[in-house]
Structure formats: C-alpha cells, structure tokens
DRENLUMVEX-998673 format. One record per residue: residue in three letters; x, y, z of N, C-alpha, C in turn. Coordinates in steps of 0.02 Angstrom, whole numbers, padded with zeros to 5 digits, always signed. Each point is the difference from the previous one (the first is absolute). Layout:
! residues N
ALAXYZXYZXYZ ...
END
This chain:
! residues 295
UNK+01393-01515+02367+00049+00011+00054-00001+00072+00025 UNK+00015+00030-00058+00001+00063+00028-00095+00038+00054 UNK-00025-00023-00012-00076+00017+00059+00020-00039+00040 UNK+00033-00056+00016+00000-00007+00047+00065+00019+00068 UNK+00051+00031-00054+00082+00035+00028-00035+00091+00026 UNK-00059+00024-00046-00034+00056+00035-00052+00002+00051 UNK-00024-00060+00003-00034-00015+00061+00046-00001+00047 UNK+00039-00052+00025+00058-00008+00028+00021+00085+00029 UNK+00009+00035-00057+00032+00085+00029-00038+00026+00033 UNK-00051-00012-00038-00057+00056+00046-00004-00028+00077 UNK-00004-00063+00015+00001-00020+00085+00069+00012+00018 UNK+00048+00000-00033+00073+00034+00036-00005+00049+00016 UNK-00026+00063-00026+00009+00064+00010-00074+00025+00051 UNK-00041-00035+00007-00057+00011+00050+00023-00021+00062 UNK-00006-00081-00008+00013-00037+00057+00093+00027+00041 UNK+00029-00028-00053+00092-00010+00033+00000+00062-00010 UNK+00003+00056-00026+00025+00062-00012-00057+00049+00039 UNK-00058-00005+00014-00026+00028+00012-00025+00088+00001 UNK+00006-00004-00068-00006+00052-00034-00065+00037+00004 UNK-00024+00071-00009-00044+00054+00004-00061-00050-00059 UNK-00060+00002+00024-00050-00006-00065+00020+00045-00058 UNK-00001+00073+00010+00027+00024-00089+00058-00012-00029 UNK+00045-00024+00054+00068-00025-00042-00021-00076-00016 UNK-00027-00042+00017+00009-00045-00035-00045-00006-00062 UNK-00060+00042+00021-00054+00001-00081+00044+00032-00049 UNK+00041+00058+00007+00032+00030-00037+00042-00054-00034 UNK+00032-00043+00057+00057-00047-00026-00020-00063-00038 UNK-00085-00004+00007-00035-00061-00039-00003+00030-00080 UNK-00022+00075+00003-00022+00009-00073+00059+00013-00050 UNK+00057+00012+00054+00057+00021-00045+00047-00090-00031 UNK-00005-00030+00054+00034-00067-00028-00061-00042-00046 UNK-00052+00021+00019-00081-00039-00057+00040+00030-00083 UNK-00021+00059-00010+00045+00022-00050+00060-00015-00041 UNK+00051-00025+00053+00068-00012-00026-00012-00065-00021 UNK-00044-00060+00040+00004-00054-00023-00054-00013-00069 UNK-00031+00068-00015-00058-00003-00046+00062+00012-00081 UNK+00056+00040+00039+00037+00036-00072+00027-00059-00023 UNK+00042-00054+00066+00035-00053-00002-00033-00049-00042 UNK-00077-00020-00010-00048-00033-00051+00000+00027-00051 UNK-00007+00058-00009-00006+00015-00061+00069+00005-00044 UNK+00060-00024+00042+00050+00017-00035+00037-00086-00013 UNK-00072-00057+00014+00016-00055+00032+00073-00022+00031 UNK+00011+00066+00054+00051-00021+00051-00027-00044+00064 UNK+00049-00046+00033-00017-00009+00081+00059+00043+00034 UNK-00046-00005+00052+00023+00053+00041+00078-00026+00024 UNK+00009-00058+00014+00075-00024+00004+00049+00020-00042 UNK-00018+00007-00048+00042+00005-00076+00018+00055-00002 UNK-00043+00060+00037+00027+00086-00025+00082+00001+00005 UNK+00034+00052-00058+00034+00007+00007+00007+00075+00028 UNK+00065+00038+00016-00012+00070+00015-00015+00033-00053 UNK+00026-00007-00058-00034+00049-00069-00077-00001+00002 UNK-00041-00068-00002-00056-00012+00001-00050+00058+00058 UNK+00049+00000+00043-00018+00038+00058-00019+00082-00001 UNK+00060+00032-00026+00028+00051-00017-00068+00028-00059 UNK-00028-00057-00041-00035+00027-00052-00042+00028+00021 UNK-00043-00061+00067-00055+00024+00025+00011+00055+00026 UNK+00033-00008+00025-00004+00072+00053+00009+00067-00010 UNK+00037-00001-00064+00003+00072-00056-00068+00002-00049 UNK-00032-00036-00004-00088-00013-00015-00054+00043+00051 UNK+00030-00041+00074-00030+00046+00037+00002+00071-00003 UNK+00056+00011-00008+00027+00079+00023-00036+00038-00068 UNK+00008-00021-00066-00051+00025-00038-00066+00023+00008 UNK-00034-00033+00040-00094-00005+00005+00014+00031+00090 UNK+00027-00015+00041+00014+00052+00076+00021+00044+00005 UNK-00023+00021+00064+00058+00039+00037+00050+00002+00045 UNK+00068+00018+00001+00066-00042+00027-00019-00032+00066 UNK-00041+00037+00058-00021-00016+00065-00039-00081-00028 UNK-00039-00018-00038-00041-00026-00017+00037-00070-00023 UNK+00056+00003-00043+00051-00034-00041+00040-00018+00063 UNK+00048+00037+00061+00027-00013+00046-00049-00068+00049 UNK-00068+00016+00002-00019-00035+00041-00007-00090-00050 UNK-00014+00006-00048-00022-00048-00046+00093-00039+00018 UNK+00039+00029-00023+00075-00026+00032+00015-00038+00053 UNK-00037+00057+00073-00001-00037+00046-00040-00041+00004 UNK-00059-00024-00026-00024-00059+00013+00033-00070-00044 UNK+00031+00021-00053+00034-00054-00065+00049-00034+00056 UNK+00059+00065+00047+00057-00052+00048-00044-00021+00059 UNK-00056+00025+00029-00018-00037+00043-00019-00080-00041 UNK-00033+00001-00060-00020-00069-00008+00068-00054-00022 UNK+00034+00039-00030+00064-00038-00030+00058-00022+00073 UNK-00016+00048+00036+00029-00042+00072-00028-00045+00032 UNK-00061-00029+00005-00032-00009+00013-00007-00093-00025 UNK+00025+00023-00084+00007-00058-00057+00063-00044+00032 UNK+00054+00051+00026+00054-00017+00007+00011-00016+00036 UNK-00039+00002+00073-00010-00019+00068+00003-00088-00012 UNK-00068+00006-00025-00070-00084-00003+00061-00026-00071 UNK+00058+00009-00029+00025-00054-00040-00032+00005-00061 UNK-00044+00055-00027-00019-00004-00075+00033+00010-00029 UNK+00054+00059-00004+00055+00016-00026+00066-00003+00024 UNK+00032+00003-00043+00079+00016+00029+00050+00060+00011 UNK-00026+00064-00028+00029+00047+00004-00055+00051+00003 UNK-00004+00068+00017-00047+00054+00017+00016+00030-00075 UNK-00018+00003-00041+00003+00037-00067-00047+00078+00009 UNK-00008+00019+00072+00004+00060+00005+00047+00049+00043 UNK+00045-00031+00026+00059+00018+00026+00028+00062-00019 UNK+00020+00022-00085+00010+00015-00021-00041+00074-00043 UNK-00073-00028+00022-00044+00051-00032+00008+00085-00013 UNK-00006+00042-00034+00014+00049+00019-00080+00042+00018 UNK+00001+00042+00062-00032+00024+00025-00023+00071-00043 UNK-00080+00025+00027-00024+00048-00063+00026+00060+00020 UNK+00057+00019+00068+00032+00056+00003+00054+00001-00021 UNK+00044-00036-00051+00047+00000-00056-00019+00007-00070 UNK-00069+00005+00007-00017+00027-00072-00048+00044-00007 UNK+00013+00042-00061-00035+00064-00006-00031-00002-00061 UNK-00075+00050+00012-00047-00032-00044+00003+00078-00047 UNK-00009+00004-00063+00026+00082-00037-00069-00010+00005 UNK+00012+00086+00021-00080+00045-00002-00035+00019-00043 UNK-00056-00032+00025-00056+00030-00059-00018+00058-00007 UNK+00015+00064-00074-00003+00053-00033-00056-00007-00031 UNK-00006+00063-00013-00022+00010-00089+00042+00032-00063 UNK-00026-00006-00042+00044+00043-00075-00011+00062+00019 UNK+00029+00036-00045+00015+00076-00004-00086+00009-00029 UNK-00029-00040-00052-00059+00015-00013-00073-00010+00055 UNK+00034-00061+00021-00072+00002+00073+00006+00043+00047 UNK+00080+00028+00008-00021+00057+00054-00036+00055-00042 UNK+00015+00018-00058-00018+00062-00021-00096-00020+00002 UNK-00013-00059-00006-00072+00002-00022-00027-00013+00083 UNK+00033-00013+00043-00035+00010+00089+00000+00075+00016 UNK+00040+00047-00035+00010+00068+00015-00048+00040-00035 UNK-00038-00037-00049-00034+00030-00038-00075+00004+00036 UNK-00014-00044+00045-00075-00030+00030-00045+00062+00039 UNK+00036+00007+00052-00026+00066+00016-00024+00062+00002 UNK-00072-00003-00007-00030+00082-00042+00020+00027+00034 UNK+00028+00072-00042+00025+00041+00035-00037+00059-00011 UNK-00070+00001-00014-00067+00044+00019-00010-00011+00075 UNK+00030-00054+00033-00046-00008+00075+00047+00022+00048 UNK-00016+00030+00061+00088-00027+00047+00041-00039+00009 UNK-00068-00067+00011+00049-00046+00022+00061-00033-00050 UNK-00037+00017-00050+00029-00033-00058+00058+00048-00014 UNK+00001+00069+00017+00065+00042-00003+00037-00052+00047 UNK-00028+00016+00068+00055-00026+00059+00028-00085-00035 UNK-00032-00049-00026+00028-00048-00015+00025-00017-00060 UNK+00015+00077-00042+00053-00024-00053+00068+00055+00032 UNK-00036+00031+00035+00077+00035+00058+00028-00066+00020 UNK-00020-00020+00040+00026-00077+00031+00014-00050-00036 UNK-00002-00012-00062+00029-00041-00048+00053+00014-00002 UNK-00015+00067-00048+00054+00041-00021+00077+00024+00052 UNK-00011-00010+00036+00058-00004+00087+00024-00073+00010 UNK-00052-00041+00000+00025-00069+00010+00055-00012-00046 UNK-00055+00005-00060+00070-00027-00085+00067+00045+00001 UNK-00008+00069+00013+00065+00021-00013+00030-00005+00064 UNK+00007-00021+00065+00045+00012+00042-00006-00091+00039 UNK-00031-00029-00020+00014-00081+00017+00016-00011+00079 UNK-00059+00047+00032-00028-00009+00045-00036-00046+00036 UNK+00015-00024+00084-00046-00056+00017-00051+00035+00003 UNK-00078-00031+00001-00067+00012+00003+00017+00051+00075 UNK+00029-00060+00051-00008+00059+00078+00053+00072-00013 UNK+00025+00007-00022+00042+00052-00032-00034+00064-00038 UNK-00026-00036-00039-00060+00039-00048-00067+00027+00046 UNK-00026-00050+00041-00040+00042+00024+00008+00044+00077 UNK+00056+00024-00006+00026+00012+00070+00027+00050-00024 UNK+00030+00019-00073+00027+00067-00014-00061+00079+00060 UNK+00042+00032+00006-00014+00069+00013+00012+00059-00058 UNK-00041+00036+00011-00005+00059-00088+00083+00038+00026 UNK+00009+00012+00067+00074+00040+00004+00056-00043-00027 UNK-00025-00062-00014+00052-00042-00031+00016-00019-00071 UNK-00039+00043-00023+00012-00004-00081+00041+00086-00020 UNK+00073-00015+00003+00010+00065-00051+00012+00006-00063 UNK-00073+00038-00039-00026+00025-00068+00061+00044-00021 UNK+00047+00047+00010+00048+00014-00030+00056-00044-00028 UNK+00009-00037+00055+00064-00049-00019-00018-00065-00031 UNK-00079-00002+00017-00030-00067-00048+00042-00067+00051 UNK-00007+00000+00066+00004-00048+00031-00065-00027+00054 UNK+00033-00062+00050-00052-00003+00050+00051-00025+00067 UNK-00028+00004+00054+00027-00039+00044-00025-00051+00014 UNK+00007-00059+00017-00028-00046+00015+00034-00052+00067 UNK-00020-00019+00044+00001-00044+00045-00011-00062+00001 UNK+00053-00039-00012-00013-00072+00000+00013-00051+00061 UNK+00006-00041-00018+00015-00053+00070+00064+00010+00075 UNK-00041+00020+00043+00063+00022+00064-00003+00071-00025 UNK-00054+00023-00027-00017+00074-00006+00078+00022-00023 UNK+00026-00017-00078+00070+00016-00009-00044+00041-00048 UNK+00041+00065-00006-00031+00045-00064+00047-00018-00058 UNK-00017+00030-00050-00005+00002-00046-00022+00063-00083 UNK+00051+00025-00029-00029+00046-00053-00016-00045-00058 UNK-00059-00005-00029-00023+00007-00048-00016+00037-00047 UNK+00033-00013-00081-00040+00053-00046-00077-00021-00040 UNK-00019+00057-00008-00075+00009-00025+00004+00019-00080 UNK-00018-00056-00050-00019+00038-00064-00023+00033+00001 UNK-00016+00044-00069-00037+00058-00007-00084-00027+00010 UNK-00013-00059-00057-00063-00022+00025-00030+00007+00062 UNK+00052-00029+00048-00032-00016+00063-00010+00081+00052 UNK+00035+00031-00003+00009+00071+00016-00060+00042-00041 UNK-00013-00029-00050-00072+00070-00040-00047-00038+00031 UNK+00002-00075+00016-00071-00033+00003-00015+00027+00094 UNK+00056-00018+00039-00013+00037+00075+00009+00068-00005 UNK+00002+00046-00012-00023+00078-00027-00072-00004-00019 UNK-00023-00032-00041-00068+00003-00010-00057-00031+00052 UNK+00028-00023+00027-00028-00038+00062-00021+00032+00056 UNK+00077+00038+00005-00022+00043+00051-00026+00058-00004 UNK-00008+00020-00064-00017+00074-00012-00091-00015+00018 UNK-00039-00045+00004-00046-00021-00019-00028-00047+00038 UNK+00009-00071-00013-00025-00043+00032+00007-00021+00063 UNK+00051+00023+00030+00034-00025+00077-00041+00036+00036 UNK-00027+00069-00016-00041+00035+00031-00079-00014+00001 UNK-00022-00034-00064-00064-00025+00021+00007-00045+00051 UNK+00030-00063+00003+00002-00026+00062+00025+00008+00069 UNK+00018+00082-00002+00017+00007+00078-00074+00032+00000 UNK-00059+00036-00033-00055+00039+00033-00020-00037+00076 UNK+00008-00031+00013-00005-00019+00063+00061-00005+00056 UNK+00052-00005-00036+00047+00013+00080+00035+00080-00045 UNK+00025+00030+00049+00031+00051-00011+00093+00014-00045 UNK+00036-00068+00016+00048-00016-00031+00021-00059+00025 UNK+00060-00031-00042+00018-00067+00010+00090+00012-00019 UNK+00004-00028+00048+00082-00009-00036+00047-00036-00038 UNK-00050-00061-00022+00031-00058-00050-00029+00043-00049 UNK+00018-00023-00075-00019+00037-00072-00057-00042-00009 UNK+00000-00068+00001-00051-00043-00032-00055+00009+00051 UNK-00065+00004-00004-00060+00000+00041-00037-00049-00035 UNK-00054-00017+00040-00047-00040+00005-00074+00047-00031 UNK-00058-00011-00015-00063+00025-00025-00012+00025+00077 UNK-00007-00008+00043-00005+00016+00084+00058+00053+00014 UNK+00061+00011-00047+00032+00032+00032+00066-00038+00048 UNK-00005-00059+00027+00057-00034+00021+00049-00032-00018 UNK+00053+00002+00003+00090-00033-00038-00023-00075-00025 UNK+00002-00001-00084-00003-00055-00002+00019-00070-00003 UNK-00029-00033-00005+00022-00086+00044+00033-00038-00049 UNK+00038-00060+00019+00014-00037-00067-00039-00034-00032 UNK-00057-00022+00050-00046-00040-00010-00041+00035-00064 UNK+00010+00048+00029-00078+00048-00065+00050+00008-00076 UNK+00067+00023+00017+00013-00014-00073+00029-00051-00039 UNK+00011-00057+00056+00030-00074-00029-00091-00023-00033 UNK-00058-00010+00004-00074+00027-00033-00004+00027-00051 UNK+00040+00086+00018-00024+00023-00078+00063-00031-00059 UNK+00028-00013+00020+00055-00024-00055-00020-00047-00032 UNK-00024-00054+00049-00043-00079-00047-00051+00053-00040 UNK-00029+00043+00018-00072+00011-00022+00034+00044-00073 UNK+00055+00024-00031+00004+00040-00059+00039-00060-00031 UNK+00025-00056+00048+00020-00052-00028-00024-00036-00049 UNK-00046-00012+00042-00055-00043-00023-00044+00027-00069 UNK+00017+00060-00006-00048+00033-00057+00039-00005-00075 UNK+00072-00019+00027+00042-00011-00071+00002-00040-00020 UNK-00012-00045+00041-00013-00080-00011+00077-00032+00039 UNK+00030+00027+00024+00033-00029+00046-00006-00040+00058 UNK-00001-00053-00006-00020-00068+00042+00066-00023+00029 UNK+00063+00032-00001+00055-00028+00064+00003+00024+00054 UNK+00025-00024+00057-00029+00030+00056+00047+00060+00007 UNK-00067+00051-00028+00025+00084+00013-00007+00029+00074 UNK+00078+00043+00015-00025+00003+00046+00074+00074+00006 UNK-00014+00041+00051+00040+00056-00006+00073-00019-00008 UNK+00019-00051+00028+00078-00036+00010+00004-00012-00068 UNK-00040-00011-00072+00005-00020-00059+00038+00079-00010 UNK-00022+00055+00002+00014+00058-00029+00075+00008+00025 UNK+00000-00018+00053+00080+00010+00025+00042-00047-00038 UNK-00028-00056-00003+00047-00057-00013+00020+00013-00095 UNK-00046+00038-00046+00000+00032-00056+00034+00066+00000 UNK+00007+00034+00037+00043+00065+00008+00068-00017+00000 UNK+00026-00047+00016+00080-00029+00021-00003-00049-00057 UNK-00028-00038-00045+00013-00022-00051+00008+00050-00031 UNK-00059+00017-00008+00017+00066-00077+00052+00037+00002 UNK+00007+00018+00053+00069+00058+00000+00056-00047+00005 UNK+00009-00072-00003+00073-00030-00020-00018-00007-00061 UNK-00050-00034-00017-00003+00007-00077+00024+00052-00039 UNK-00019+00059+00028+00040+00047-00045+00057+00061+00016 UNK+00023-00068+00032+00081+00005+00016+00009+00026+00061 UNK-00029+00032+00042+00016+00005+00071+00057-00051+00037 UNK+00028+00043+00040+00064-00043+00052-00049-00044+00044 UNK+00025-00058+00016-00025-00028+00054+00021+00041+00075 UNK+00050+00036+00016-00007+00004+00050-00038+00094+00025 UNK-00036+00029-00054-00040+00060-00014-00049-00045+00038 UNK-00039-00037-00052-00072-00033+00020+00005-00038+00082 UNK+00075-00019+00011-00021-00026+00066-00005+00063+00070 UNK+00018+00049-00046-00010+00070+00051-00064+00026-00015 UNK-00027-00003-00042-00068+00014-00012-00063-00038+00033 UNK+00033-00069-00001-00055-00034+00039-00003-00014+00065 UNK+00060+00034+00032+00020-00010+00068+00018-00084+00016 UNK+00013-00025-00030+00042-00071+00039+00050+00012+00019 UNK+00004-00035+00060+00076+00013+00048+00055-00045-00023 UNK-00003-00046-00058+00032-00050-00025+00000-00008-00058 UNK+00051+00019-00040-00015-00009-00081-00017-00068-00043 UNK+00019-00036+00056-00026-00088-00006-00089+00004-00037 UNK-00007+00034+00060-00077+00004-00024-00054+00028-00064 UNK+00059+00053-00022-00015+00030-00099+00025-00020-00014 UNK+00056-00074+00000+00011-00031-00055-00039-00033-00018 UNK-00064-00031+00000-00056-00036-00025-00034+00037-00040 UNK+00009+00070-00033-00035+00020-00048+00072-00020-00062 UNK+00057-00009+00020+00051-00026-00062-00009-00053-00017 UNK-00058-00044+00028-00008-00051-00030-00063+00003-00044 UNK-00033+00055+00023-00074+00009-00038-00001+00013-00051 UNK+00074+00052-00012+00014+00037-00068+00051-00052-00045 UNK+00029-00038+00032+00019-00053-00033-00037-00044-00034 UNK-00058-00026+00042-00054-00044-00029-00040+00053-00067 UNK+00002+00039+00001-00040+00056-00039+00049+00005-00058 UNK+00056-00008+00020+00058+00024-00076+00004-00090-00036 UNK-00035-00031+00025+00010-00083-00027-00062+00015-00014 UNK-00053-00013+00017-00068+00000-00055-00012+00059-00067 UNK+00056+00034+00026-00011+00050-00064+00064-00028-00055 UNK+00043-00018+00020+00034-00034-00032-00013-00082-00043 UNK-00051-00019+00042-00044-00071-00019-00047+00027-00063 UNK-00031+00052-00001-00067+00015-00031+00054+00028-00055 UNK+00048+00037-00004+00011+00051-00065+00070-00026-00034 UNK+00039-00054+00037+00060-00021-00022-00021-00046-00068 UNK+00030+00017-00082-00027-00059-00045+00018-00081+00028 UNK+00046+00003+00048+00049-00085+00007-00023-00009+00061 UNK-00043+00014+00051-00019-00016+00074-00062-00054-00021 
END
C-alpha cells in the first residue's frame, strides 16, 4: 500500500501542485526515507502517531543540519496533507510538530586538554608557525568570531592593560581581555615574524598577515585549524567557531557569570549564552555518571 500512497504523492505534488523539479526530488528522497524508517520500525504510514513522528525527526536533527531538518519537515506536512486530503488518514499528526528553530543544538568544544594540545602544533622556529600560535592563542583567550579575529588592527590591542577591541556584528565594539599567554605569544609575533611577511609591502594595518603580506582570510585559517587538527587526531568538525564555542564553556566551567561571557562574546541577547548552561550542565552529569559510586 504504502508504494502505491507514494506514487500517488509524487503525481500530486508534480502534476496538482506543480512544484519546482528540486523541490519535488528533494521531497521524493526525504518522504523515500521516512517510509524506509516506517519499515523498519514495521509501521504503516496510516498508523503514525505524533510521538512516532517526533522520534524521527529528532533522528534527523542528529545526523543534519537545522536548514536541512526544516526542509525534511516541510516535506513530512506536505505529504501528511496530502494523506489527509485523498482520505488515508484522519488527522495531520504533524500539526503539532515542532520546528528546528525552537531547538538548540549545544556546541561542539574541546577539553581543556585538546585545546592545550592544538596550541601546542605550531613550530615556533618558523613565522608562520609564530603567527599561527599568535592566532590561536587570541582566538582561545578572547572567544572571538573567526571575522573578528582576522580583522583585528595592531592599534587595537592594548599590551599595558592586556586588552583588545573588537568589532562585532552592526560593527558594535567591544573590550576584550587578553591572557598573559596570548599577549607574550602576539609580542613575539610581532617583534619578528609579522615583519618577514610584510618584506614586500611596506606596512599593513591589520596585525594578522598573510606569507604575501595581505590581512588574513577566514578561509586560510578556518584550513589551518583542520590542518593542526587533524595532527592530534581530532576528527570533529574543527573549526575556529570550536575555539570560541570552548572559551565560553571553560570559563563557566570555572565559574564565570553568565552575563561577563555574554559581554565577552558580544551577543546582543543573553538568550543566546544560555546554551553553554546547558553544555556545562551536560558536563556536570557525565562527570557525575562516571565518578558517582550509586549512578
């Protein structure tokens, strides 16, 4: 029955609906799927209930991405209306669904030990390798976006007060402080390496340069990050937003205010750093799972 209730959809949404070729291939592979989960779970498709529903679709959101999960949604009520139209069912058991912009996915970090061993990667016999444990070392302590980071200017770091300025979204500034780490590691940078790569232009006014001498890109260091990633054996998808998203754990972890870190990271909404209170929550339960004698 059911091949022949998806045949049936697929000429509704071509023919009667007259839908885009990639929306409906999109909308073939996403309902092929659901009715593949529905076998294996020997459901018919009449029978779903909304829990049944709800599972899948928090399955999805596991293995996607929310844009990706939203669309898989929209094709589930296009077909379930569709059910409900032609008399297969009696009620839309997605009516109710909740959509993937009511839920929030906690960010992927690292430990206090994988950052220390990504900070470690970079020879610091070479320049570049000065300039990119400078740029670590800035990212981790001030939980900086990547475009943030590479957009700093050298007049924007003050070495006395051990801060930075930074510019975030709607160009709102922002003070940031600088550990000591991160402050000896850009001191050494510049005493040195920033200057091999200007021998060809005369000066630059961002701090970070390029081997050419030009402000560098996100592209080039969202690259080198997989690439010292990759050498630790870190296989999650690393990526500069990991270092930020680990700078605001760690520092609630060890005890920071939530509303410090949401000035640190520049969100205009504290809504938005509350998702590391759930990270450090999930983190105070597995440590509580692993070391409690009665868990």
């Amino acid at each position: 029955m059911q091949d022949r209730v998806f045949r049936n959809y697929l000429n509704h949404i071509q023919v009667e609906k007259g839908l885009a070729p990639n929306t409906v291939a999109a909308y073939q592979r996403d309902i092929r799927q659901f009715l593949s989960y529905l076998l294996s779970r020997k459901c018919q498709v009449a029978a779903v209930s909304k829990l049944e529903l709800s599972e899948y679709v928090r399955r999805l959101y596991e293995d996607l991405s929310p844009p990706s999960v939203k669309r898989g949604i929209s094709s589930l009520r296009s077909f379930f209306q569709f059910l409900l139209l032609d008399g297969y069912i009696q009620a839309d058991p997605t009516e109710t669904l909740e959509s993937p912009k009511t839920w929030r996915t906690l960010p992927k970090y690292l430990s206090e030990e994988e950052v220390e061993q990504l900070l470690q990667q970079p020879d610091l016999s070479r320049p570049h390798g000065l300039r990119d444990r400078a740029m670590l070392e800035v990212l981790y302590a001030t939980g900086l976006r990547v475009s943030e980071l590479v957009c700093i200017r050298t007049e924007e770091i003050n070495f006395e007060a051990g801060f930075l300025r930074a510019f975030g979204k709607g160009s709102k500034e922002r003070i940031v402080p600088l550990g000591d780490s991160a402050l000896d590691f850009v001191q050494r940078y510049l005493a040195g390496a920033r200057y091999h790569f200007l021998r060809r232009r005369r000066s630059s006014i961002h701090l970070f340069v390029t081997q050419q001498g030009k402000r560098m890109t996100r592209q080039y260091f969202w690259l080198m990050v997989r690439k010292y990633g990759r050498r630790i054996g870190i296989e999650k998808n690393l990526s500069p937003h990991t270092l930020r998203h680990s700078f605001a754990t760690h520092l609630l972890e060890h005890g920071a205010d939530l509303r410090s870190v949401q000035m640190m990271l520049g969100h205009a909404d504290i809504s938005t750093t509350q998702i590391y209170t759930h990270v450090t929550r999930e983190r105070l339960k597995q440590i509580y799972d692993r070391y409690h004698p009665r868990a």
